[in-house]
TIDREN-174693 format. One line per 8 residues: number of its first residue (from 1); their letters; for each residue x, y, z of N, C-alpha, C, CB. Coordinates in steps of 0.001 Angstrom, whole numbers. Glycine has a CB too. Example, Ala and Ser with C-alpha at 12.3 -4.5 7.8 and 13.67 -1.06 7.14 Angstrom:
1	AS	13190:-5690:7800:12300:-4500:7800:13200:-3300:7800:11308:-4473:9046; 12850:-2250:7080:13670:-1060:7140:12900:30:7870:14084:-598:5725
This chain:
1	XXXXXXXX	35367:15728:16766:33954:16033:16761:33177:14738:16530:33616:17094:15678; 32102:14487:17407:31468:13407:16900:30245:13263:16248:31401:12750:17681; 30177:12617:15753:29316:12537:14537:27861:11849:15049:30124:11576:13291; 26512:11798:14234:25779:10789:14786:26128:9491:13987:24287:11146:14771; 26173:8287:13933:25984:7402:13621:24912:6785:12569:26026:7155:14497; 25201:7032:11390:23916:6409:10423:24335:5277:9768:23361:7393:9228; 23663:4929:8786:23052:3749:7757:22432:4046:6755:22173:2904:8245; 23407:3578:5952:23156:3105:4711:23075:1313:4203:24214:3822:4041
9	XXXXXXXX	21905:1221:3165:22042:313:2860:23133:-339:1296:20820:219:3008; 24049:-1087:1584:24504:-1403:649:24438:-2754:478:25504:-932:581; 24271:-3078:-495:24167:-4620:-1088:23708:-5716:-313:25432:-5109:-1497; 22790:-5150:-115:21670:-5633:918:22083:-5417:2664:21433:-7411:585; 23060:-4865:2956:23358:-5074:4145:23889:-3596:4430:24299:-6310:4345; 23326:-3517:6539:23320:-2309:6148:24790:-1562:6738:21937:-1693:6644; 25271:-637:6449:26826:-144:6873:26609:1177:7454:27985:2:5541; 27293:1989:8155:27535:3028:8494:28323:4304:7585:28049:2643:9474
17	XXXXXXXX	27645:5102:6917:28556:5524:6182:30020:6607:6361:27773:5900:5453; 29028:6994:7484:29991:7625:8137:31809:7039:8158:29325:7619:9494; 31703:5424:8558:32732:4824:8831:33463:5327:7235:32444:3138:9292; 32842:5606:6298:33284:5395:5082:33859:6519:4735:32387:4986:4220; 33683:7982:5530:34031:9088:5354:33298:10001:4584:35028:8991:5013; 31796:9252:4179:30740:10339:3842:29812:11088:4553:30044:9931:3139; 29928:12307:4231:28860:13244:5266:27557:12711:4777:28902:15155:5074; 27306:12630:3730:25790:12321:3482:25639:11224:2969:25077:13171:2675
25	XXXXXXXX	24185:10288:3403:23945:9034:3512:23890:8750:1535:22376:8755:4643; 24612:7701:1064:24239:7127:-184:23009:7321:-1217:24205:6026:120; 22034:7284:-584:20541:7267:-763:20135:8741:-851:19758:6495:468; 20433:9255:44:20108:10898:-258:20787:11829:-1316:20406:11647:968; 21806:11467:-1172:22799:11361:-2545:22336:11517:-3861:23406:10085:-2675; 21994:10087:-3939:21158:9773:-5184:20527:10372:-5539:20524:8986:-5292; 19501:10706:-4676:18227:10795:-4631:18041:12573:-4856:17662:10058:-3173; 18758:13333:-4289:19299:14683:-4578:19656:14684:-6277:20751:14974:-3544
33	XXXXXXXX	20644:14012:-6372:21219:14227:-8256:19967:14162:-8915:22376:12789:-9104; 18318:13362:-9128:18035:12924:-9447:16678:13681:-9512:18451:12025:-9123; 16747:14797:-8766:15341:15117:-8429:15843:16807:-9092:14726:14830:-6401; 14840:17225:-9608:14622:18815:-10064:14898:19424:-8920:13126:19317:-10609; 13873:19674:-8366:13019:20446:-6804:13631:19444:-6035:10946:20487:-6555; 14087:19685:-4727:14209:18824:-3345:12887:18798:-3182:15055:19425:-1983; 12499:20192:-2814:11698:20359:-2377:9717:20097:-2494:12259:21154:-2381; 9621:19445:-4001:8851:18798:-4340:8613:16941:-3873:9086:19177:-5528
41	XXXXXXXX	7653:16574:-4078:7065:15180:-4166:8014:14600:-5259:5361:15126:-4595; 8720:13377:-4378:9103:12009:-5497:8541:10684:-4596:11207:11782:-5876; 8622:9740:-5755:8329:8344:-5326:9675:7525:-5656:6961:7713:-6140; 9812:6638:-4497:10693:6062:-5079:10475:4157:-4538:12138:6968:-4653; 10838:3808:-5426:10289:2153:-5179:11493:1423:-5312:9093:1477:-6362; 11562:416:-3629:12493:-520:-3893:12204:-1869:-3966:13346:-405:-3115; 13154:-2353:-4768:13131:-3816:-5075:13393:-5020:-4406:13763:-3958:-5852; 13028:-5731:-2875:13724:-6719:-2378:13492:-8074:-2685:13677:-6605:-1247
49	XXXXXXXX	14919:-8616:-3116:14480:-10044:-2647:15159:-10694:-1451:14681:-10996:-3759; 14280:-11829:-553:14748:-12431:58:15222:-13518:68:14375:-12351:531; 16187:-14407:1130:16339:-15781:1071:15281:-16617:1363:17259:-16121:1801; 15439:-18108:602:14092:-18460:716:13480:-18776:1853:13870:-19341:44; 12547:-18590:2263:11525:-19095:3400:12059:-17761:4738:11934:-21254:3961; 12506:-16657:4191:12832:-15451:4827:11943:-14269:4603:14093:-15119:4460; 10435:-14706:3166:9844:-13573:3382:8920:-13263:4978:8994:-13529:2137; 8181:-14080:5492:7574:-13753:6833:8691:-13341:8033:6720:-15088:7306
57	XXXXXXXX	9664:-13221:7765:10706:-12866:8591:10999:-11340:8417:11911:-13736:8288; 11333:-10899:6722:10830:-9429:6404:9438:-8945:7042:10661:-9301:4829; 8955:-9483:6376:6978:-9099:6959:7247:-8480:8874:5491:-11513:7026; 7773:-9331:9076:8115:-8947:10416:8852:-7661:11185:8744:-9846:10670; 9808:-7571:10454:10631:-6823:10763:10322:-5485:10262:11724:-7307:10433; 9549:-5254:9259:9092:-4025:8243:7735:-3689:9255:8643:-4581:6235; 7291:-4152:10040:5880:-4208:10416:5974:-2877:11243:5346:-5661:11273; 6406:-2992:11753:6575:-1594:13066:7422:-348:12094:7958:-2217:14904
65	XXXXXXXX	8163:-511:11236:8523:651:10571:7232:1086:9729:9828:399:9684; 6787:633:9409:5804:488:8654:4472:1665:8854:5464:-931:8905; 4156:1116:10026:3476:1723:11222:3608:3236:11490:3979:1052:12403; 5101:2941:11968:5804:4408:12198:5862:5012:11111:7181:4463:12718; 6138:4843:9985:6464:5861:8980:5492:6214:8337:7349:5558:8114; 4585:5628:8167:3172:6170:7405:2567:7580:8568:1702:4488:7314; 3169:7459:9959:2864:8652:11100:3847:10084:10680:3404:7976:12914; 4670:9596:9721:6335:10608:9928:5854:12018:8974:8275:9553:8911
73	XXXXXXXX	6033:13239:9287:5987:13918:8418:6454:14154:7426:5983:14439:8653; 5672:14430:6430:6478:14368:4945:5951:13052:3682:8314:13996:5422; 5690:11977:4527:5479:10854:4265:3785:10713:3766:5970:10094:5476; 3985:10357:1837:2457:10580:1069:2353:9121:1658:2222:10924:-999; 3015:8076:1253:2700:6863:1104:3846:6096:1157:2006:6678:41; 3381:4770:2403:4610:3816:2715:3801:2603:2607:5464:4000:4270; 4511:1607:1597:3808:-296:1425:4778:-820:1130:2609:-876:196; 4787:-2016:1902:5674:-3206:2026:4623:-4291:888:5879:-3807:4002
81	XXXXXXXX	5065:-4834:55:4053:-5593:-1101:4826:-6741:-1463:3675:-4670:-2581; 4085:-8156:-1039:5122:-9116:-1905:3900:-9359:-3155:5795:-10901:-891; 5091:-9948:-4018:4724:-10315:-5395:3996:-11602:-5591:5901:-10370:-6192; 2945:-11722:-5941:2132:-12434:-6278:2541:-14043:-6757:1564:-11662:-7142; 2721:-14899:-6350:3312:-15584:-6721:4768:-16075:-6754:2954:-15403:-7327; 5422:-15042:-6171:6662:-15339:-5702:7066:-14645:-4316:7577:-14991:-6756; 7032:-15786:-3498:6822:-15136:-1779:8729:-14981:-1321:5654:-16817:-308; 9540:-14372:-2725:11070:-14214:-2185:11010:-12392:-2911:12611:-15739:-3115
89	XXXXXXXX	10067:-12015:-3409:10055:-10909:-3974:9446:-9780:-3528:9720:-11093:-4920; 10071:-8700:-3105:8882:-7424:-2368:9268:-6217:-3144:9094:-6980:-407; 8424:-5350:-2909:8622:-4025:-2944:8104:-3192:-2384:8565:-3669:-3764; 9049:-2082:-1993:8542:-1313:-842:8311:-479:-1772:9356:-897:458; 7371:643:-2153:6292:2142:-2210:6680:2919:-1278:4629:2001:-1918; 7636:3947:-2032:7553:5341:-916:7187:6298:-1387:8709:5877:-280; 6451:7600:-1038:6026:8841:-1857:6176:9517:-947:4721:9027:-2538; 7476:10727:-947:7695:11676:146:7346:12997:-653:9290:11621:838
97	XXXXXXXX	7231:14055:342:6832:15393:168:7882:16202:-240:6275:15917:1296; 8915:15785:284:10259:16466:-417:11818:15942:259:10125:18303:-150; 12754:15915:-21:14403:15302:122:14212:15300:1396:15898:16196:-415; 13810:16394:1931:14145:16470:3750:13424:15907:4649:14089:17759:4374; 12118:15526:4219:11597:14411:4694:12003:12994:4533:10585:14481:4358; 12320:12973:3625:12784:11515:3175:14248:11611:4352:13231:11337:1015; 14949:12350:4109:16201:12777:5276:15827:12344:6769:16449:14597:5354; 14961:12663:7076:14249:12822:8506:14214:11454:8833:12693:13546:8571
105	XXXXXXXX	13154:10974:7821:12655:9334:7715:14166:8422:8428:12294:8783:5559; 15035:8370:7957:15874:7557:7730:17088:7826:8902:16214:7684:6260; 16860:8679:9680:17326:8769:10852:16406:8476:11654:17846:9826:11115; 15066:8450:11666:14960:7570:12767:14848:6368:13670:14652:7736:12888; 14403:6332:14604:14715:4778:15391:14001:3663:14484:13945:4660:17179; 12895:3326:13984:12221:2392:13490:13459:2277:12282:10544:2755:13143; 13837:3072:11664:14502:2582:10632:16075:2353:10764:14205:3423:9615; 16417:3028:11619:18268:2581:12053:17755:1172:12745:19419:3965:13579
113	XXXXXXXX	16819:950:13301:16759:-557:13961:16327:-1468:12712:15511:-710:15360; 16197:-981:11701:15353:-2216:10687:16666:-2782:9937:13959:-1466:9293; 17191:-1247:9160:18545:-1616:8314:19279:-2688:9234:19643:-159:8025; 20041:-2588:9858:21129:-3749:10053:20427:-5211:10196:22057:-3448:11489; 18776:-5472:10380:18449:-6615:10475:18244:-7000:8917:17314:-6746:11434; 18413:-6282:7844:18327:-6346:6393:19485:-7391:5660:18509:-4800:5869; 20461:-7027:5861:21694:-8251:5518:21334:-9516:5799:23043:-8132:6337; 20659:-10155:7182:20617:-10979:7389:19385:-11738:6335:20662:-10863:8650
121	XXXXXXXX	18583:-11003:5802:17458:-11613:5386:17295:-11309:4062:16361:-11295:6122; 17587:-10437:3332:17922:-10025:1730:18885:-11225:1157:18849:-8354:1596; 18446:-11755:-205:19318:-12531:-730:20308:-11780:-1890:18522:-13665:-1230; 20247:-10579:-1966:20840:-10140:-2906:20595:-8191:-2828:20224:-11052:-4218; 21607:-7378:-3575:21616:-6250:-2825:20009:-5802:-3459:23104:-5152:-3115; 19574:-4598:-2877:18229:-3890:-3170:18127:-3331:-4087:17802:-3088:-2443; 16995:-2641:-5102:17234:-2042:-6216:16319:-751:-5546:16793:-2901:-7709; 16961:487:-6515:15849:1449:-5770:15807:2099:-7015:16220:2469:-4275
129	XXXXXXXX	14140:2277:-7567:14194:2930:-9085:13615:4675:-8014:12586:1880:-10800; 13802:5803:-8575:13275:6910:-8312:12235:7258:-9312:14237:7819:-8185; 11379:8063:-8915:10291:8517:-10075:9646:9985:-9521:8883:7195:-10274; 9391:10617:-10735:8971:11765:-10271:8128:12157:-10783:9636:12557:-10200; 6840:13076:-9810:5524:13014:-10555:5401:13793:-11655:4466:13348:-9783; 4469:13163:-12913:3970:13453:-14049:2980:14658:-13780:3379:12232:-14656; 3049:15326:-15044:2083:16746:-14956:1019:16695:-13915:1245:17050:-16377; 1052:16963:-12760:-61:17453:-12080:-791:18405:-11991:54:17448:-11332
């Protein structure tokens, strides 16, 4: 039976997990253990750094996902942000509507084309903190 082909990111670079013998991507994983409700709003923020004189090279490559995913359903809020003063440091801002959006997100084309250009330009693996909204 064949499978589709995904990505995960690991240690900055991105792999197929499938090859690895997991049905479900790393990240969703997580991100499932971690959450009450799927089906509710989480944020989750990642940490990149790059090699040096590789942030406008990110900037680049994030630009069109960027684009696209702020269009994707499900999707509160998507920002690519470098750090003030240190142009090797970013963080991406995500706020999805619930697991299965975030699911959706990450199969598609803007983002299976972004991950594997990620290894090349990350100096170190990604951090991803989760958060979930306070009394609303």
């Amino acid at each position: 039976m064949l499978r589709k082909m995904m990505w995960a990111v690991v240690a900055g670079v991105a792999f197929p997990w499938v090859a690895w013998g997991q049905d479900e991507n790393p990240l969703i994983a997580q991100v499932r253990a971690a959450v009450t409700d799927a089906s509710k709003p989480f944020v989750m923020v990642i940490r990149i750094e790059v090699r040096p004189g590789k942030g406008p090279e990110l900037e680049r490559a994030f630009a069109p996902a960027v684009a696209a995913t702020r269009r994707e359903k499900g999707c509160l809020a998507y920002d690519l942000a470098r750090a003030a003063g240190s142009p090797e440091s970013y963080i991406l801002y995500e706020r999805w509507a619930s697991l299965d959006d975030l699911k959706a997100h990450l199969e598609t084309p803007h983002i299976t084309e972004l991950l594997p250009k990620l290894g090349e330009i990350t100096a170190e693996p990604v951090q991803m903190d989760l958060y979930l909204p306070a009394a609303e």
